[in-house]
C-alpha positions in Angstrom: -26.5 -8.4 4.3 -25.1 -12.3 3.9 -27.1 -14.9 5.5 -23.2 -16.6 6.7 -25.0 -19.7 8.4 -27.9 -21.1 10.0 -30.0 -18.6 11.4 -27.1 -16.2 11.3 -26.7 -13.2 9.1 -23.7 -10.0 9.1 -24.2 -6.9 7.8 -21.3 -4.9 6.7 -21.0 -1.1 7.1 -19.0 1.4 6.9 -17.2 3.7 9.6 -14.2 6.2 8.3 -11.5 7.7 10.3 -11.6 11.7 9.8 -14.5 11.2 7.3 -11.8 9.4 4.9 -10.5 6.6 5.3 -13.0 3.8 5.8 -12.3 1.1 8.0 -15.8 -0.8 8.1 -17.9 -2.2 10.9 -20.3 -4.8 11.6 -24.1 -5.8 13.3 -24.9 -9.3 13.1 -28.9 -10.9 13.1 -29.6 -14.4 15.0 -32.7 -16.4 14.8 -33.0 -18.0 18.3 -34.6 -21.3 18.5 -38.2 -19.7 19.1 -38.3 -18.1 15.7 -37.6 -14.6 17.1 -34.2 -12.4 16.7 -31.2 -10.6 18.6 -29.0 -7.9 17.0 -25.3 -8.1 18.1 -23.6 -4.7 17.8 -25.8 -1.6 16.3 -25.5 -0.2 12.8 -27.9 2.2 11.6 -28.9 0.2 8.3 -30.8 2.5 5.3 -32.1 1.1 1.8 -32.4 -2.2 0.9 -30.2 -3.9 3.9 -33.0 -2.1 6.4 -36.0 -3.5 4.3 -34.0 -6.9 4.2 -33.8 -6.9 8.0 -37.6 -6.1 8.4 -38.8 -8.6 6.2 -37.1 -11.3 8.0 -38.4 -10.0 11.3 -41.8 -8.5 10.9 -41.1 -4.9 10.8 -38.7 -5.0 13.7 -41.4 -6.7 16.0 -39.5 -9.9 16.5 -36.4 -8.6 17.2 -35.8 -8.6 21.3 -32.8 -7.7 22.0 -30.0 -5.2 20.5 -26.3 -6.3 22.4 -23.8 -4.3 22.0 -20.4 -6.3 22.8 -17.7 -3.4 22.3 -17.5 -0.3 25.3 -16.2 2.2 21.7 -18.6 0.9 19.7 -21.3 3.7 20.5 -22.0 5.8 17.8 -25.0 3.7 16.2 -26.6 3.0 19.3 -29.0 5.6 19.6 -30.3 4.9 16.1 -30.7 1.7 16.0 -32.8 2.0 19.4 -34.5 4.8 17.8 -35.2 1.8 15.0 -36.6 -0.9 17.1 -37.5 0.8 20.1 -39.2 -2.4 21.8 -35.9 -4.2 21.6 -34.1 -4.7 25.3 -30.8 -2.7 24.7 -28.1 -4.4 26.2 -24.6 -3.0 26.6 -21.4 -2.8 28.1 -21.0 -0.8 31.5 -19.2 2.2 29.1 -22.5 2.0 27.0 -24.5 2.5 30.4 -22.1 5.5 31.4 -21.6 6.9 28.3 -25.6 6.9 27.0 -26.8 7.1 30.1 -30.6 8.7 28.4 -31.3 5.2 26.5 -32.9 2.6 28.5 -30.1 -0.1 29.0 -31.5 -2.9 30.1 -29.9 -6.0 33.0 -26.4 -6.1 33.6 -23.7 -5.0 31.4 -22.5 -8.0 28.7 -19.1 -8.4 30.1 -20.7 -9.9 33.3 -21.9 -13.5 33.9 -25.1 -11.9 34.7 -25.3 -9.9 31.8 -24.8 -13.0 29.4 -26.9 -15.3 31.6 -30.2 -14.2 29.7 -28.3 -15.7 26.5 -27.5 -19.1 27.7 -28.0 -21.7 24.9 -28.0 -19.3 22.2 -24.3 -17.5 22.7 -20.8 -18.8 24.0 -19.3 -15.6 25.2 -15.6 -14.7 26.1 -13.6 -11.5 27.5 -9.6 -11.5 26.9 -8.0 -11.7 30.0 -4.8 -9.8 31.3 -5.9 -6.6 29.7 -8.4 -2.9 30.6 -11.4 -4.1 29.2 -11.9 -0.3 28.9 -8.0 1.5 29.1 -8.1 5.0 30.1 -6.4 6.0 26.7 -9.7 5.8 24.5 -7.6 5.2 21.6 -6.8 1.7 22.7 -9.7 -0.7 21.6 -8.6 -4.1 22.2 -10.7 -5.7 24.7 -14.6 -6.6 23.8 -17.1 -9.2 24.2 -16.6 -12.1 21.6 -20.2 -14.1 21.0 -20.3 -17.6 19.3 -23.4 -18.5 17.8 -23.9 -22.1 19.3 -26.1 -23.5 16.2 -23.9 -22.1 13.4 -20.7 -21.9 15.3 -19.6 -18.7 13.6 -18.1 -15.7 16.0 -18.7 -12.2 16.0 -16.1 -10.1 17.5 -15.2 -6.6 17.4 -11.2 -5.2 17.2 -9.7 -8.1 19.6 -9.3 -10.2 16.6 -8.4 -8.6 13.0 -8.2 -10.3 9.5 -4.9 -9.9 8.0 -5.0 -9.9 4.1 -1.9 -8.3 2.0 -2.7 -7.6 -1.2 -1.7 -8.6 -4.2 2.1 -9.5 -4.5 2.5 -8.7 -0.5 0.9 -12.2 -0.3 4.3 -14.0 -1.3 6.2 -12.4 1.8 2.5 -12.5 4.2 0.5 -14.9 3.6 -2.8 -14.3 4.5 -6.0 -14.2 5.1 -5.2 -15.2 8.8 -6.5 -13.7 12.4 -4.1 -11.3 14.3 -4.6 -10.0 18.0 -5.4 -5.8 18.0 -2.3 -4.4 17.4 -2.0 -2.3 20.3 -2.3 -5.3 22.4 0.7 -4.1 24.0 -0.5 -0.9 25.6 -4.1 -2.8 26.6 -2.1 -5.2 29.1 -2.7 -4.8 32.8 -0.1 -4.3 35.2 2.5 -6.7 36.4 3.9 -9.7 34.6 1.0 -12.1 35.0 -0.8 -9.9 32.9 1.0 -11.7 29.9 0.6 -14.8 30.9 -3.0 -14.5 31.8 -3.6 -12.9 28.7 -1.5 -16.4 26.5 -3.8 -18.6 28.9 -6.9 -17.2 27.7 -5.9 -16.6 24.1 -5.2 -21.2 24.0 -8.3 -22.0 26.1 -10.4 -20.2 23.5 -8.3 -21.6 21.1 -9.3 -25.1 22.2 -12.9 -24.4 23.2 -14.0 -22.9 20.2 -11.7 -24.7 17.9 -15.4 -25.7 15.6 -15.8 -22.5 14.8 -17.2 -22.3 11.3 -16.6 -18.3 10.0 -15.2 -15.4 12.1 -16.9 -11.8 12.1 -14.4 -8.8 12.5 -15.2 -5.4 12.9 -13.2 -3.4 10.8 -12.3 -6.2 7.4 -13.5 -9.1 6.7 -15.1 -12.1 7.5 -12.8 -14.9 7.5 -13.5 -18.9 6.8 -12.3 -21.2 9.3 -11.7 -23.7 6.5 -8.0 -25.0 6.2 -5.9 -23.8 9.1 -9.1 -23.6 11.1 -9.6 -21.6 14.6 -7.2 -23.2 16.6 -4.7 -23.0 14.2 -5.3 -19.2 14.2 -5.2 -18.1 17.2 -2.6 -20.0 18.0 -0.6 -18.5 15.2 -2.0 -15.2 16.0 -0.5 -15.8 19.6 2.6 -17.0 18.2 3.0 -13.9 16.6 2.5 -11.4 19.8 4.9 -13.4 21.7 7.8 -10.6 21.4 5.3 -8.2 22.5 4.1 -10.7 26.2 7.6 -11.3 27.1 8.6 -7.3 26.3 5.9 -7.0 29.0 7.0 -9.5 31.5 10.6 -8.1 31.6 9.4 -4.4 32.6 7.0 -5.7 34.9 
């Protein structure tokens, strides 16, 4: 557990593919302006990150909401409402369907009315032109990115990775630098305006958020917005799929 900014802190956990390979994941803690807490994601902590998180927030008392921002990430969900039970557990409408015993509370996140409850504490955005939930459940590249307003740092979940080559790979990739999921390709809707609506919403973000301070991924790293900054990024990062937008606005 890092505290990463004002009244923002990331835990990093770990998730492996076929029990091997470990490819990370994320909850993040906010203080709101009343002194009390929201968990973004889940992740059932143990040991001394769990006795961190209790200290800060008086034995899980103070902690009133758990929102969960990705539709795939469900595994930890149960556990962590199992942890703070008096916690509202928000979701997306796949959390709803898929854990359909726990007691999901409002809206799902991905909906104005979902993230109205929020307001002044979290900027939220969903990518546009693509299945916010695609029927191959191996595709994961649409979630909910939150901005914390008061530090400006973003959490998000598989629509933005952090690209970092090791070692000598650096000379020929520079990095650390953000990169759009890379099956981005198969995520896109239908029809050629799927593209462009997917560019369009990739440069507002770009703009609007361009303060960012830090950005949150799932699966790596946490990356500083220092230097290139977050416009910079994702406008490289868009830069970068655009082979892949106008492959898919030719078969349209």
């Amino acid at each position: 557990m890092k505290e990463l900014g004002q009244n923002f802190w990331n835990f990093r956990g770990s998730f492996k593919i076929g029990g091997l390979i470990d490819i990370g994941t994320q909850m993040s803690l906010v203080r709101k302006p009343d002194g009390r807490f929201v968990l973004i994601d889940s992740y059932a902590l143990d040991g001394d990150p769990l006795r961190t998180l209790l200290r800060l927030t008086d034995g899980g008392a103070a902690i009133d909401a758990v929102v969960n921002v990705h539709p795939f990430h469900t595994i930890h969900c149960e556990a962590v409402h199992r942890q703070f039970p008096k916690a509202q557990l928000v979701g997306t409408q796949r959390h709803h369907d898929r854990l359909p015993a726990l007691p999901w509370s409002g809206p799902p996140i991905e909906t104005a009315a979902g993230q109205a409850p929020f307001k002044g504490i979290f900027e939220f955005s969903v990518p546009d032109g693509v299945e916010f939930v695609c029927a191959d459940e191996k595709i994961h590249v649409a979630s909910v990115l939150v901005r914390h307003w008061e530090s400006r740092i973003v959490h998000v979940d598989d629509t933005l990775n952090v690209i970092d080559p090791p070692g000598l790979l650096k000379v020929v990739m520079p990095g650390p630098r953000l990169r759009f999921h890379p099956m981005l390709a198969k995520a896109l809707k239908p029809g050629a305006a799927a593209a462009d609506a997917y560019a369009d919403w990739a440069g507002r973000l770009a703009g609007a958020w361009a303060d960012t301070t830090l950005v949150c991924t799932a699966h790596n790293s946490v990356l500083s917005m220092k230097g290139a900054g977050f416009e910079k990024q994702m406008l490289d990062a868009l830069e970068a799929v655009k082979d892949k937008l106008e492959a898919h606005r030719r078969r349209a």
